[in-house]
N, C-alpha and C positions, 0 to 999 in steps of 0.2 A: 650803229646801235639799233637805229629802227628796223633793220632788216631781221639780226638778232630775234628781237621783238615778235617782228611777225613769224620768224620760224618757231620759236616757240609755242605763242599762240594757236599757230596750229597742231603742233603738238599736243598740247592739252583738250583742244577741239576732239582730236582724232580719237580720242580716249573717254570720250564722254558720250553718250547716248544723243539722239537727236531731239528728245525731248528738255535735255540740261543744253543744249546749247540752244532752244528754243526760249526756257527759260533765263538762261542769261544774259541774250542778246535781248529781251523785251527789259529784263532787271537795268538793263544796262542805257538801253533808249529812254529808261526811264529816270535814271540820274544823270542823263543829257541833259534830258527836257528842264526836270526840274533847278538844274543849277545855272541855267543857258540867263545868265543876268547882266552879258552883253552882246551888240550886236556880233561879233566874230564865233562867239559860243553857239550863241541863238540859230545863226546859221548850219554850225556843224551839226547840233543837236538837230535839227528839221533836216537836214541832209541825208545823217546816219538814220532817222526814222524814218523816211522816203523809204531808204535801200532795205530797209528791214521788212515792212509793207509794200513792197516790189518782190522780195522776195518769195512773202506769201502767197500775191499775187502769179507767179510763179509755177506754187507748188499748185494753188487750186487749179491752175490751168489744166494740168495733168488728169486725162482723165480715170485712171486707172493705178488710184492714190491713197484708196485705202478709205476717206471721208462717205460720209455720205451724201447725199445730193442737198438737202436742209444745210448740212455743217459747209458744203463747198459755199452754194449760194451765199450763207451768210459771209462766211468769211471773205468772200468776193466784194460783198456788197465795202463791208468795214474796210477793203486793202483799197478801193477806188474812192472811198471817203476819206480816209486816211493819204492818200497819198496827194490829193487833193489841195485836203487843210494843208498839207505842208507846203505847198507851193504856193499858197493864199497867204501864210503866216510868213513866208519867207517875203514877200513881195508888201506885206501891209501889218502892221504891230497889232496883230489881234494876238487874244489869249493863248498860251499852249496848253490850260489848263483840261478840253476836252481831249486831246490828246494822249494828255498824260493819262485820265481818265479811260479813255479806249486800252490802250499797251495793259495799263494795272487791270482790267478787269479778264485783257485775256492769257495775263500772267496768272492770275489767280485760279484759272479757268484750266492751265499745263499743271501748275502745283495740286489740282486736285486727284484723287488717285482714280488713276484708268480702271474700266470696268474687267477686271481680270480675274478668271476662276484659278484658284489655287494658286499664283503667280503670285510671290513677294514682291513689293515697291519697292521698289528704288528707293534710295532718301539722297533727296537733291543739297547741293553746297547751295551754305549763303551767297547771293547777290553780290554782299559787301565785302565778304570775305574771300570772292575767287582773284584769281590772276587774271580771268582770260578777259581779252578789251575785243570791241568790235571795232574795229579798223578799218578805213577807207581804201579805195584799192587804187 
């Protein structure tokens, strides 16, 4: 059934723009975080936002990425903070609540609409309402 699962999921990935799975996969670190009300949760949520903030890590690496040098750095700076806290909160019972805080403000930051001349937006699926799960590999 789980493999099922993932074949699909990719599925629905492959069909959506790289901005809606940017937004979904933060939507989704982010009802991790906030429901992680034990230790086995708590874990997986600080796991799955590791890999998601590694990922970024990642993309900023690249230097030929499209960002600009301001938006690389920053984002840089946030995926080494962020991947951080997680293995500080994984290791000692502090808050996840900055956390949570960082993902929502650069979820809010993808949902805003891109500087685009004559180009229609997209209009992204609810968070709550999609299928697609970020999954461990």
């Amino acid at each position: 059934m789980n493999y099922g699962i993932q074949r699909y999921n990719r599925g629905v990935a492959k069909s959506m723009t790289a901005r809606q799975v940017e937004i979904m996969a933060f939507g989704q670190a982010i009802e991790l975080l906030k429901n992680a009300k034990d230790h086995k949760a708590r874990i997986h949520a600080l796991s799955m936002n590791q890999k998601l903030w590694s990922a970024v890590l990642r993309e900023v690496a690249i230097e030929n990425n499209g960002m600009s040098d301001i938006l690389r750095n920053d984002l840089l700076k946030l995926a080494v903070w962020a991947t951080r806290y997680c293995v500080r909160a994984m290791l000692h019972d502090i808050s996840l609540k900055p956390l949570i805080s960082i993902n929502s403000d650069i979820l809010d930051g993808l949902r805003e609409t891109p500087p685009t001349e004559g180009l229609e937006t997209p209009t992204f699926p609810s968070v709550a309402s999609s299928s697609f799960k970020l999954t461990s590999a």
